[in-house]
Backbone atoms as SQL, in Angstrom:
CREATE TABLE atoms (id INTEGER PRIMARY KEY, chain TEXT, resi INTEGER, resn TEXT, atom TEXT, x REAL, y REAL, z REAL);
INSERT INTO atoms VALUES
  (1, 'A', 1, 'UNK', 'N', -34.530, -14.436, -20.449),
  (2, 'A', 1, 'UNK', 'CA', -33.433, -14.254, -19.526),
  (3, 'A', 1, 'UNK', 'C', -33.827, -13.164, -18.532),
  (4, 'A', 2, 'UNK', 'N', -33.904, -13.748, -17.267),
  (5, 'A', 2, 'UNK', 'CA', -33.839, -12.324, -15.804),
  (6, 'A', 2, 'UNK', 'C', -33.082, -11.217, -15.876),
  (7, 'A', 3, 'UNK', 'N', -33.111, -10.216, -15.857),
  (8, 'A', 3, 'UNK', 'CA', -32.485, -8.729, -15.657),
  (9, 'A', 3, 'UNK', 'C', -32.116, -9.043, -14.048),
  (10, 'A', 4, 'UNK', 'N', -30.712, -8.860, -13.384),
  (11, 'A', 4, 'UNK', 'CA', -30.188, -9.113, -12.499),
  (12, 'A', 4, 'UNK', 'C', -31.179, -7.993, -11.354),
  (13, 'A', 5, 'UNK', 'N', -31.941, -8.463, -10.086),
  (14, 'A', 5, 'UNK', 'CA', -32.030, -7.044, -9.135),
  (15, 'A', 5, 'UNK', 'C', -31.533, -5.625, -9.345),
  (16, 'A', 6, 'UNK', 'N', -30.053, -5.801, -8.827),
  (17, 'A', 6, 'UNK', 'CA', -29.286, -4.166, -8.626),
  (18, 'A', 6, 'UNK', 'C', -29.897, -3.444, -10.407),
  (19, 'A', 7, 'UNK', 'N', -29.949, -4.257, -11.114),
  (20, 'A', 7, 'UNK', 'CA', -29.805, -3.334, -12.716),
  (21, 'A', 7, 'UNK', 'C', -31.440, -3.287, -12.936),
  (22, 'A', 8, 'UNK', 'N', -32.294, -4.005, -12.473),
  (23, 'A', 8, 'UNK', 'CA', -33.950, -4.036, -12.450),
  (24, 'A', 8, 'UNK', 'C', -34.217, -2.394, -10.983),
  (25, 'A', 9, 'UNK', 'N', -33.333, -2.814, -10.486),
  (26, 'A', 9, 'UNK', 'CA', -33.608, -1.385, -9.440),
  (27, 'A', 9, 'UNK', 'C', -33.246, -0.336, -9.982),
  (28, 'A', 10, 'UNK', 'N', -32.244, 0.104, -10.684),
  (29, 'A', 10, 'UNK', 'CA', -31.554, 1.085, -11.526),
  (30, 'A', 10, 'UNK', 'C', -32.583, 1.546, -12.562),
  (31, 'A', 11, 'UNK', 'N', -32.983, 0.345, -13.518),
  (32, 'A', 11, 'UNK', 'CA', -34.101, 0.837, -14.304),
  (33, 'A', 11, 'UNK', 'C', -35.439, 1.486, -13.661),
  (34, 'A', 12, 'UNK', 'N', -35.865, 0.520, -12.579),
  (35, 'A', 12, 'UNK', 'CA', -37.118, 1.153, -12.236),
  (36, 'A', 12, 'UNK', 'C', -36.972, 2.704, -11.431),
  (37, 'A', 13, 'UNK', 'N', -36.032, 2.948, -10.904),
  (38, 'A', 13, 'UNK', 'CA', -35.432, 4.655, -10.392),
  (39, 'A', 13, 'UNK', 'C', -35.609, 5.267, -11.504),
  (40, 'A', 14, 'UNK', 'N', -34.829, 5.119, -12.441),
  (41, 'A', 14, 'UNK', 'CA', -34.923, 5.928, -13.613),
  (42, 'A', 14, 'UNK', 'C', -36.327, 6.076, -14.314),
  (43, 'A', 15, 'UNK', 'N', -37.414, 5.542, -14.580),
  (44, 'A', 15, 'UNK', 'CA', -38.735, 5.154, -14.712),
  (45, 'A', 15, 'UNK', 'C', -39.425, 6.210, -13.670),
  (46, 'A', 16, 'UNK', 'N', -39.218, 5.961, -12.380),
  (47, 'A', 16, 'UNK', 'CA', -39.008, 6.463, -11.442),
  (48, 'A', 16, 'UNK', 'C', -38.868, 8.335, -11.275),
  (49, 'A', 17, 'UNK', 'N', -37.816, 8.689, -11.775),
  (50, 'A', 17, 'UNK', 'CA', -37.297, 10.101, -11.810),
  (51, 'A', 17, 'UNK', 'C', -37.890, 10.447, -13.424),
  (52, 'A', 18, 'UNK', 'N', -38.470, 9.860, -14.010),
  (53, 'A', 18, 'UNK', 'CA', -39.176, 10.601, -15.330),
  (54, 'A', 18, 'UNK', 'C', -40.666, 11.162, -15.256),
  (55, 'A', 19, 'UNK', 'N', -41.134, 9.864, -14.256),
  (56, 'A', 19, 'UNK', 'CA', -42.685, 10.201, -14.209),
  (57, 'A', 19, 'UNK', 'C', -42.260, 11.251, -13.247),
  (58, 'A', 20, 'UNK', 'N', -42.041, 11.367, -12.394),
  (59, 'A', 20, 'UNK', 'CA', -41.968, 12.602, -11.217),
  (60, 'A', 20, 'UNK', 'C', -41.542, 14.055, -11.869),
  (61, 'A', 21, 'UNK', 'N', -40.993, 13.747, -12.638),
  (62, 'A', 21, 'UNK', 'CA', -39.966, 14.481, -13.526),
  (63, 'A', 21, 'UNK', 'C', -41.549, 15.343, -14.634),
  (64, 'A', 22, 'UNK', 'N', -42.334, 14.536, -15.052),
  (65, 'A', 22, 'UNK', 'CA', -43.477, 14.817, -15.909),
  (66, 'A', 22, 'UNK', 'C', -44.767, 15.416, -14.947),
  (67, 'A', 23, 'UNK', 'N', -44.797, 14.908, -13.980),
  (68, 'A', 23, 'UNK', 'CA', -45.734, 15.428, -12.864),
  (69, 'A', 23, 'UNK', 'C', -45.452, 17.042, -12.481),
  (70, 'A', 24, 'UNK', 'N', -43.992, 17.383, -12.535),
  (71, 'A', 24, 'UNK', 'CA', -44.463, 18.847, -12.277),
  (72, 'A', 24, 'UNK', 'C', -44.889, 19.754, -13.648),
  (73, 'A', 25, 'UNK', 'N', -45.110, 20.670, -13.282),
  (74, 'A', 25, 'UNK', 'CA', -45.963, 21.676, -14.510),
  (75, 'A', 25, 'UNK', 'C', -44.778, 21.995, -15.416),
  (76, 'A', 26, 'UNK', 'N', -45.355, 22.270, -16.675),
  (77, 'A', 26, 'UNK', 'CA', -43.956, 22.686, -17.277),
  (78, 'A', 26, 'UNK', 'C', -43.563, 23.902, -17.605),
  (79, 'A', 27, 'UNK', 'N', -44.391, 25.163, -16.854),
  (80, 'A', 27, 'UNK', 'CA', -43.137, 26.183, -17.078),
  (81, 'A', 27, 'UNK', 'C', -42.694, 26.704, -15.879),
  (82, 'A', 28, 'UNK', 'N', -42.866, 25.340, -15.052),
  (83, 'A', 28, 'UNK', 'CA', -41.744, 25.203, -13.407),
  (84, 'A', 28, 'UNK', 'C', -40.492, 25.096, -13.438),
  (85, 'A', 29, 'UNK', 'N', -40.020, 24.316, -14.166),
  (86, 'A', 29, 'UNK', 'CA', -38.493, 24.035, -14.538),
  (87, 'A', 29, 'UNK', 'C', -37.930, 23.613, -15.548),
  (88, 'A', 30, 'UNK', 'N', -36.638, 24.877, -15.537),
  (89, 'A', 30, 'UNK', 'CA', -35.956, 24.867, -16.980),
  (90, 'A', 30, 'UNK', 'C', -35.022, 24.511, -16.647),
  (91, 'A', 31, 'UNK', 'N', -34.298, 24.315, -15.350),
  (92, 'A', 31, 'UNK', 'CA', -33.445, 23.339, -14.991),
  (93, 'A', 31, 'UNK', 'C', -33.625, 22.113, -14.086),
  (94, 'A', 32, 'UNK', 'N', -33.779, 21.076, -14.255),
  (95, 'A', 32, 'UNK', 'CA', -33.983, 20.241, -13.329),
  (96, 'A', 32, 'UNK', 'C', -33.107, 19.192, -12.238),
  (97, 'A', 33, 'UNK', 'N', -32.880, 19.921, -11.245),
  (98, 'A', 33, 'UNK', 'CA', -32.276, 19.021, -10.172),
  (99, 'A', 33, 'UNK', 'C', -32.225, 18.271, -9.651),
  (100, 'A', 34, 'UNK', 'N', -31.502, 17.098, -10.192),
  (101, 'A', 34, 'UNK', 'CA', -31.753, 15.557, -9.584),
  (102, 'A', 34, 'UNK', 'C', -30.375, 15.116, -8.761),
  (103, 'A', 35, 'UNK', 'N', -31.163, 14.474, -7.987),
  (104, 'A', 35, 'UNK', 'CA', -29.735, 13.848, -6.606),
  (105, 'A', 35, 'UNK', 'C', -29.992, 12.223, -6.797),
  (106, 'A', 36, 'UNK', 'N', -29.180, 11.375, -7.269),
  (107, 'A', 36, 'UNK', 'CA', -29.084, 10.037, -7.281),
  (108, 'A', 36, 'UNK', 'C', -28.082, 9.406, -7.010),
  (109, 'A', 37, 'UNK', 'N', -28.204, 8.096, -6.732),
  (110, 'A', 37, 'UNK', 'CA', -27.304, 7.460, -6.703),
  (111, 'A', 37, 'UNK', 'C', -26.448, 6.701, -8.392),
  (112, 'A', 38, 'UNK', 'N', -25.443, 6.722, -8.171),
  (113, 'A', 38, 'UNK', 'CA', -24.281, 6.126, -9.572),
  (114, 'A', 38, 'UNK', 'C', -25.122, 5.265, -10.206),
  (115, 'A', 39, 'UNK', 'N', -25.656, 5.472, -11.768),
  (116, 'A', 39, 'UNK', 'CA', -26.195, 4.200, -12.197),
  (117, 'A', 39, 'UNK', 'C', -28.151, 4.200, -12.446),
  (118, 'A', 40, 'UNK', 'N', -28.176, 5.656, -11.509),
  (119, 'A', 40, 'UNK', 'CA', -29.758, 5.853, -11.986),
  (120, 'A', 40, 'UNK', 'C', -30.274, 7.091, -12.629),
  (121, 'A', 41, 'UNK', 'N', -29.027, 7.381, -13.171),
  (122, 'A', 41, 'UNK', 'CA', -29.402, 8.758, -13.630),
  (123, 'A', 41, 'UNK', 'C', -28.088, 8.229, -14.783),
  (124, 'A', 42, 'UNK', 'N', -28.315, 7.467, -16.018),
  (125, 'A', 42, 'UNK', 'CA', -27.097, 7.541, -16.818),
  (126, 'A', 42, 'UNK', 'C', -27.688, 8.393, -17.879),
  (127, 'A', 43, 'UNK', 'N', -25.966, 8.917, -18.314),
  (128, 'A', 43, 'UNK', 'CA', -26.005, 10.538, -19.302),
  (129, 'A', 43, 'UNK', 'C', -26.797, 10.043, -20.365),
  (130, 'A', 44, 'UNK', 'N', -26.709, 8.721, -20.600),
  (131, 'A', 44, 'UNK', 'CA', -27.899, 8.713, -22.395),
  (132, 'A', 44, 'UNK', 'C', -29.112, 8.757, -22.024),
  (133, 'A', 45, 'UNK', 'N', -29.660, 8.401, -20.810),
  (134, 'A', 45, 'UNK', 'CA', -31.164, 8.645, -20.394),
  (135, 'A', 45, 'UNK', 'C', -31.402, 10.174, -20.283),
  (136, 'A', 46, 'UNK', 'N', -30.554, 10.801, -19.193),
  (137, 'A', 46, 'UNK', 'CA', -30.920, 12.199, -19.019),
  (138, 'A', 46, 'UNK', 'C', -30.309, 13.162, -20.535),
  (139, 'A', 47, 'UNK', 'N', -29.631, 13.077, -21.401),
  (140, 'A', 47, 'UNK', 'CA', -29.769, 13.167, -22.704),
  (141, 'A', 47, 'UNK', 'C', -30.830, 13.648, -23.826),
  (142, 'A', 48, 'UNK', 'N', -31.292, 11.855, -23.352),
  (143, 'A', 48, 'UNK', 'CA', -32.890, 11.768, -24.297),
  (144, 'A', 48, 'UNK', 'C', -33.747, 12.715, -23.248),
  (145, 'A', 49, 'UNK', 'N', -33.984, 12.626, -21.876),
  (146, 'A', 49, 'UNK', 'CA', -34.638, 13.307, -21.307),
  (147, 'A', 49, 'UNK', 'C', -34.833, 14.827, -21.787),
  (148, 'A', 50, 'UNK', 'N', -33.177, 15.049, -21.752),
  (149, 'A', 50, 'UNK', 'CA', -33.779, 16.870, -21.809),
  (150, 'A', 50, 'UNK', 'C', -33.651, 17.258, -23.446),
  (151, 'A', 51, 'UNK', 'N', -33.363, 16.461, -24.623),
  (152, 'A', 51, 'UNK', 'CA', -34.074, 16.447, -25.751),
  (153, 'A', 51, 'UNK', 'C', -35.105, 16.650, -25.917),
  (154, 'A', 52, 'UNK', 'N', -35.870, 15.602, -25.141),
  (155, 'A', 52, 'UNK', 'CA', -37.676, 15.068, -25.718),
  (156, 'A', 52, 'UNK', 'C', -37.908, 16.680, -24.707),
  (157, 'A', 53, 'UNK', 'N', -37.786, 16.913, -23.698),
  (158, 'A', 53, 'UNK', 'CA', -38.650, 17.961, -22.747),
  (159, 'A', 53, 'UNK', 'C', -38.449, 19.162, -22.943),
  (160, 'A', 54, 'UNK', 'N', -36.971, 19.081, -23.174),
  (161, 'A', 54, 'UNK', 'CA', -36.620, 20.732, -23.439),
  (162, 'A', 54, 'UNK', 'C', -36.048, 21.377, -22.693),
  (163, 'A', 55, 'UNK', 'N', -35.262, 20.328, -21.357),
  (164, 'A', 55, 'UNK', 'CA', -34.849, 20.896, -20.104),
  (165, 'A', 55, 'UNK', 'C', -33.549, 20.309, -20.117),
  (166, 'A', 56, 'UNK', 'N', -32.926, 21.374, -19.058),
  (167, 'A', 56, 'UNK', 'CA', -31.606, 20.925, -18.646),
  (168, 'A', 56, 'UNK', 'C', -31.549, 20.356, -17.044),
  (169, 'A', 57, 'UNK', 'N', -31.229, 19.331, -17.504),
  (170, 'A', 57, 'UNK', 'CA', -30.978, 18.450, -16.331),
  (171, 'A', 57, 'UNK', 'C', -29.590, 18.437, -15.403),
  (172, 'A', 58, 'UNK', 'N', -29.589, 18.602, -14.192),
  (173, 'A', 58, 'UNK', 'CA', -27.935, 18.782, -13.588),
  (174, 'A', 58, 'UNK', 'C', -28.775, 17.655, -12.529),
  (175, 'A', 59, 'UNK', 'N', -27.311, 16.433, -12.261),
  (176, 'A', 59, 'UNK', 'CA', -27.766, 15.572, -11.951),
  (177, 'A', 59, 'UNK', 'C', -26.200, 15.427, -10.942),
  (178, 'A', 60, 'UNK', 'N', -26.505, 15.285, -9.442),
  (179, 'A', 60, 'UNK', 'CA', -25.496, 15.430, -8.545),
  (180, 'A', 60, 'UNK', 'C', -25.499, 13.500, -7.947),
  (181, 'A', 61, 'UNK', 'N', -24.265, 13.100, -8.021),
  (182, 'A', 61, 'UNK', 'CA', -24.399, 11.410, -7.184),
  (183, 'A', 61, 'UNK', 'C', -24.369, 11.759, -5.930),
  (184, 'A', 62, 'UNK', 'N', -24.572, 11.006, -5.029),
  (185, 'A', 62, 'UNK', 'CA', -24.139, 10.049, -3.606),
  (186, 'A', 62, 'UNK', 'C', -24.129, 9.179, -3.535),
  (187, 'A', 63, 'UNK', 'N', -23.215, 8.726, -2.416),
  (188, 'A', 63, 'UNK', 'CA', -22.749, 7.796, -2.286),
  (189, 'A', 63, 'UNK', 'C', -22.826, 6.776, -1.640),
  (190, 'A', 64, 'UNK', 'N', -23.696, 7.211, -0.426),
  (191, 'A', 64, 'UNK', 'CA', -23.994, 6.587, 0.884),
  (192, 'A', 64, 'UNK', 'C', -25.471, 7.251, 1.292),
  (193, 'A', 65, 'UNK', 'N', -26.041, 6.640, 1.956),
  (194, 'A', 65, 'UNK', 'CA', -27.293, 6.837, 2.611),
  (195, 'A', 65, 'UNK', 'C', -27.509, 8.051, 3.389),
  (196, 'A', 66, 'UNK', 'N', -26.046, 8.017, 3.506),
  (197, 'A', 66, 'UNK', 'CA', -26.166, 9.562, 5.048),
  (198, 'A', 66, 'UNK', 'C', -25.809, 10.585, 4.164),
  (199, 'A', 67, 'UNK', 'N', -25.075, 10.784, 3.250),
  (200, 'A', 67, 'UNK', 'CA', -24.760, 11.460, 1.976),
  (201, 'A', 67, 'UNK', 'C', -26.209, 12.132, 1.606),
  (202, 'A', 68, 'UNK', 'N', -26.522, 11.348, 0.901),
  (203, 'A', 68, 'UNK', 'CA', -27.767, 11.604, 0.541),
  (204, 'A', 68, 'UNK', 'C', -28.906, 12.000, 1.486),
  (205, 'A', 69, 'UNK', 'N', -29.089, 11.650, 3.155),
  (206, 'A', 69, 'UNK', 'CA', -29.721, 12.241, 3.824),
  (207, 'A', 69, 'UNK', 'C', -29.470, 14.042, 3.961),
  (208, 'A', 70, 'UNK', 'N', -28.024, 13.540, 4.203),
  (209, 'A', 70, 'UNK', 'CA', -27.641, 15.403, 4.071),
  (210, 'A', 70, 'UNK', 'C', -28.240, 16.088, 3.304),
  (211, 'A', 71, 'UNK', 'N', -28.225, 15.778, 1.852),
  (212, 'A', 71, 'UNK', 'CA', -27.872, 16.939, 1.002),
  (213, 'A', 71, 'UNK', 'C', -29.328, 17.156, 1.024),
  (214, 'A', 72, 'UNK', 'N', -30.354, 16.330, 0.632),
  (215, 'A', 72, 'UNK', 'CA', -32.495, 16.462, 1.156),
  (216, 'A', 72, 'UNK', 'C', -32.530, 17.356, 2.020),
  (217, 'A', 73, 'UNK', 'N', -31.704, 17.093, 3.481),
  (218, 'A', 73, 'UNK', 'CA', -31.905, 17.847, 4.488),
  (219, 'A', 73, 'UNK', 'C', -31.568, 19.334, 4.615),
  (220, 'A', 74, 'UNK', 'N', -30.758, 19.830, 4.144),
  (221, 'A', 74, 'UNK', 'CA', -29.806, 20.777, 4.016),
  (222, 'A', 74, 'UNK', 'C', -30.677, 21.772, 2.664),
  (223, 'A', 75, 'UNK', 'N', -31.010, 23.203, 3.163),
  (224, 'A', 75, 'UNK', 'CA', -31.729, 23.833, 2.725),
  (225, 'A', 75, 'UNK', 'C', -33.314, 23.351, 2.613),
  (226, 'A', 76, 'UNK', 'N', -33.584, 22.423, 3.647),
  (227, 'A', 76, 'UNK', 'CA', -35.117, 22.177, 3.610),
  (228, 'A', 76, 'UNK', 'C', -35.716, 21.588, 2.257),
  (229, 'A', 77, 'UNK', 'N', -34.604, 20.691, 1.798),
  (230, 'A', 77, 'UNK', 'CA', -34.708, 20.201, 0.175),
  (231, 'A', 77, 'UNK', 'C', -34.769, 20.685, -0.845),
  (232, 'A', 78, 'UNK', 'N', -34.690, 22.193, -0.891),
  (233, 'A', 78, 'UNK', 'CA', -34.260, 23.119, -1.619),
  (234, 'A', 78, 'UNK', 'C', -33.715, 23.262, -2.662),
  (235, 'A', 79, 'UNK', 'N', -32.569, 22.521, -2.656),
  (236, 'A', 79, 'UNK', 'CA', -31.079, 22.402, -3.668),
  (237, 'A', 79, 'UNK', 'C', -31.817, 21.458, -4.750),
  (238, 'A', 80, 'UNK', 'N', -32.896, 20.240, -4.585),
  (239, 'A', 80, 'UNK', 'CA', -33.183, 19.131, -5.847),
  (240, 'A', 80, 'UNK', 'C', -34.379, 19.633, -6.134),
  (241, 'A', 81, 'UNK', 'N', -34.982, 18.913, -7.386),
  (242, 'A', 81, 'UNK', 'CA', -36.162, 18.803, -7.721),
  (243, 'A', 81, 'UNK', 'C', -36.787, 17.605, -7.148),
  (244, 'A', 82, 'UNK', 'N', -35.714, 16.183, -7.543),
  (245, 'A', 82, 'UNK', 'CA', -36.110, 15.309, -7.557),
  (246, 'A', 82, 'UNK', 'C', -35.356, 14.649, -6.796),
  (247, 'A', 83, 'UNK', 'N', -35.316, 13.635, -6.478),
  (248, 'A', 83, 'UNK', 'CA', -34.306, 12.429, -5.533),
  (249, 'A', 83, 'UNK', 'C', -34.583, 11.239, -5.582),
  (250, 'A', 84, 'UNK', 'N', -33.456, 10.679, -5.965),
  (251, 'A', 84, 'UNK', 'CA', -33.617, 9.226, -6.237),
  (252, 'A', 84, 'UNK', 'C', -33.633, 8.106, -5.485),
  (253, 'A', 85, 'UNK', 'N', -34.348, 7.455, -4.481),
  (254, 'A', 85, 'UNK', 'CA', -33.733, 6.389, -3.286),
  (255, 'A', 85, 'UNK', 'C', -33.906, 5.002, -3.929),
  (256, 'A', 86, 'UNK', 'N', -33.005, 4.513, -2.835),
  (257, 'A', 86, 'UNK', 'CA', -32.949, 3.136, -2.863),
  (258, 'A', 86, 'UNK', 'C', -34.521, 2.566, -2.448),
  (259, 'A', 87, 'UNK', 'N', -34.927, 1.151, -1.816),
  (260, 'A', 87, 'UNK', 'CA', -35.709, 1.036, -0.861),
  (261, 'A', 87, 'UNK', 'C', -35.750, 0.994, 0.273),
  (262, 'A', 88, 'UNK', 'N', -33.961, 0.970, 0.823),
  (263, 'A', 88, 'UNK', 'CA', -34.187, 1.328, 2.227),
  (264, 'A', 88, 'UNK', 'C', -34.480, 2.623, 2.690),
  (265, 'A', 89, 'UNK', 'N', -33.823, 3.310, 1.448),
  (266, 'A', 89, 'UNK', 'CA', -34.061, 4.797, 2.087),
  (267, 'A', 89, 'UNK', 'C', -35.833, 5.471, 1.964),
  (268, 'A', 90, 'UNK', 'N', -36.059, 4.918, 0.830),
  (269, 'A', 90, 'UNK', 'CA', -38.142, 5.058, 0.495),
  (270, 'A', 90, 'UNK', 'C', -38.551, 4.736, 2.090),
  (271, 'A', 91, 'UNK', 'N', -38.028, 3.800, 2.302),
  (272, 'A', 91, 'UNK', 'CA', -38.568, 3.377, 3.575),
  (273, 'A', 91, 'UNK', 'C', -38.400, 4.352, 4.802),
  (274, 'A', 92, 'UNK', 'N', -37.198, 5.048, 4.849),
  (275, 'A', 92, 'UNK', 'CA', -37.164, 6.070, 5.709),
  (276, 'A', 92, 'UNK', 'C', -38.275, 7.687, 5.745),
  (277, 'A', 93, 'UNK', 'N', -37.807, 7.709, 4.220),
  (278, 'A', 93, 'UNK', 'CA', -38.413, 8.983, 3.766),
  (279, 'A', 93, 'UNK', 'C', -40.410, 8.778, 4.210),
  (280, 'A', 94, 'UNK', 'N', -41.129, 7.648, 3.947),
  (281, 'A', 94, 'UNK', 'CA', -42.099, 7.324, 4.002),
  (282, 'A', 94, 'UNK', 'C', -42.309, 7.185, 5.648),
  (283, 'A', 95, 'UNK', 'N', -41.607, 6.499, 6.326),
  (284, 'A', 95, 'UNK', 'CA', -41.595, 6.772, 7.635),
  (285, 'A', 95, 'UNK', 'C', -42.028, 8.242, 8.492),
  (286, 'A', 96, 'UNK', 'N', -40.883, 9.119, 7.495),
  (287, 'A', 96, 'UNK', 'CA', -40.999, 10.768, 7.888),
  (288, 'A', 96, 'UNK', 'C', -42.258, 11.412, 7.584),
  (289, 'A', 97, 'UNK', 'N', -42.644, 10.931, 6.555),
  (290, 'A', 97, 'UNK', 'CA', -43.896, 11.550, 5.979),
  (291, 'A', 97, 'UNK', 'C', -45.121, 11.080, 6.920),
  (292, 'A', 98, 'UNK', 'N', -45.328, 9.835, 7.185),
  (293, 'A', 98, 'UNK', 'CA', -46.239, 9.554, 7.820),
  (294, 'A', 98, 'UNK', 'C', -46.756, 10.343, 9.531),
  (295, 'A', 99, 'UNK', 'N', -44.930, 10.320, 9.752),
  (296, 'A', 99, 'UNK', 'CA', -44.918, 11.257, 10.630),
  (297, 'A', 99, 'UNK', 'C', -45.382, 12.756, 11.098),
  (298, 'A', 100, 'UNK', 'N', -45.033, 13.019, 9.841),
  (299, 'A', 100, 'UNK', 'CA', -45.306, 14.673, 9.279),
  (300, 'A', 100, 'UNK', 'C', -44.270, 15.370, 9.771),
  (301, 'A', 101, 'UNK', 'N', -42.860, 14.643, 9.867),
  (302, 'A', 101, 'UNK', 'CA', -41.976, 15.257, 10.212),
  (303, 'A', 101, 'UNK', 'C', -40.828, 15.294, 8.441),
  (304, 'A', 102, 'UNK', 'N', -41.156, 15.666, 7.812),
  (305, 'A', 102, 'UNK', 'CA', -40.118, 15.966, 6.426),
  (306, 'A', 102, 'UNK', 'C', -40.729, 17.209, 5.630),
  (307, 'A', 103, 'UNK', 'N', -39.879, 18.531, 6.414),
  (308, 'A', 103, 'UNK', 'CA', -39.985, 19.374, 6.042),
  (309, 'A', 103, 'UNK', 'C', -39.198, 19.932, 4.131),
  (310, 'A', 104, 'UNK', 'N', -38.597, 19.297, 3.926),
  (311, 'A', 104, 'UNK', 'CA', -37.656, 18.726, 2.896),
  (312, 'A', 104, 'UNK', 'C', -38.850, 18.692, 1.765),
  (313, 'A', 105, 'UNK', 'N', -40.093, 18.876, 2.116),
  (314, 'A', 105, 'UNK', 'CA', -41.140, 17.796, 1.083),
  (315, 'A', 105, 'UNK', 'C', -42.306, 19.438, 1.053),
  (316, 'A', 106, 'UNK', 'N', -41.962, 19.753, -0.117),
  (317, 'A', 106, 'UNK', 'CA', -42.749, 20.995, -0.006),
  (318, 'A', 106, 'UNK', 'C', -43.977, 21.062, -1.015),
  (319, 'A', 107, 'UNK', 'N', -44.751, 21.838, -1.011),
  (320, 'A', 107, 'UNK', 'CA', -46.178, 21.942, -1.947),
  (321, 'A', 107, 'UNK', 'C', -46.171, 22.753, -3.397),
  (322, 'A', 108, 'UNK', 'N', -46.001, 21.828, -4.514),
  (323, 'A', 108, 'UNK', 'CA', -46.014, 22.622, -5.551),
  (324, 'A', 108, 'UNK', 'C', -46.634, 23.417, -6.183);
């Protein structure tokens, strides 16, 4: 049986925000700040997450595209660790980068 799109996108975000989540060093963060959208960050995943790691996870929704542009933008991306997009928005963010205009995107 197919796993519907919207819930195959949900899983792979979450997949998504773990490896990224494992990529930084670990005595970088003892709290970890994630910005997602409803549905990619559910409490039994981030749960098991900060069980198995040892971290506390604070995990903020949006709602909308421009929502979520804000809050990246706002303190120079500052406020998250991590951020969760859709693919339209990957598509933006990747746009910026290529550009070398996403100051939001800093060097760990």
């Amino acid at each position: 049986m197919s796993m519907p799109l919207g819930r195959l996108t949900c899983h792979l975000s979450a997949v998504l925000i773990i490896l990224l989540a494992l990529s930084l060093p670990a005595y970088a963060v003892e709290t970890l700040r994630v910005l997602a959208w409803p549905g990619y960050a559910d409490s039994d995943l981030v749960k098991t997450f900060e069980k198995r790691f040892d971290v506390h996870v604070e995990v903020s929704f949006v709602g909308s595209g421009d929502v979520l542009r804000e809050k990246i933008s706002a303190n120079q991306g500052g406020d998250f660790d991590i951020f969760a997009a859709n693919t339209a928005e990957m598509q933006h963010y990747i746009r910026r980068m290529i550009r070398g205009n996403m100051p939001e995107i800093r060097e760990m």
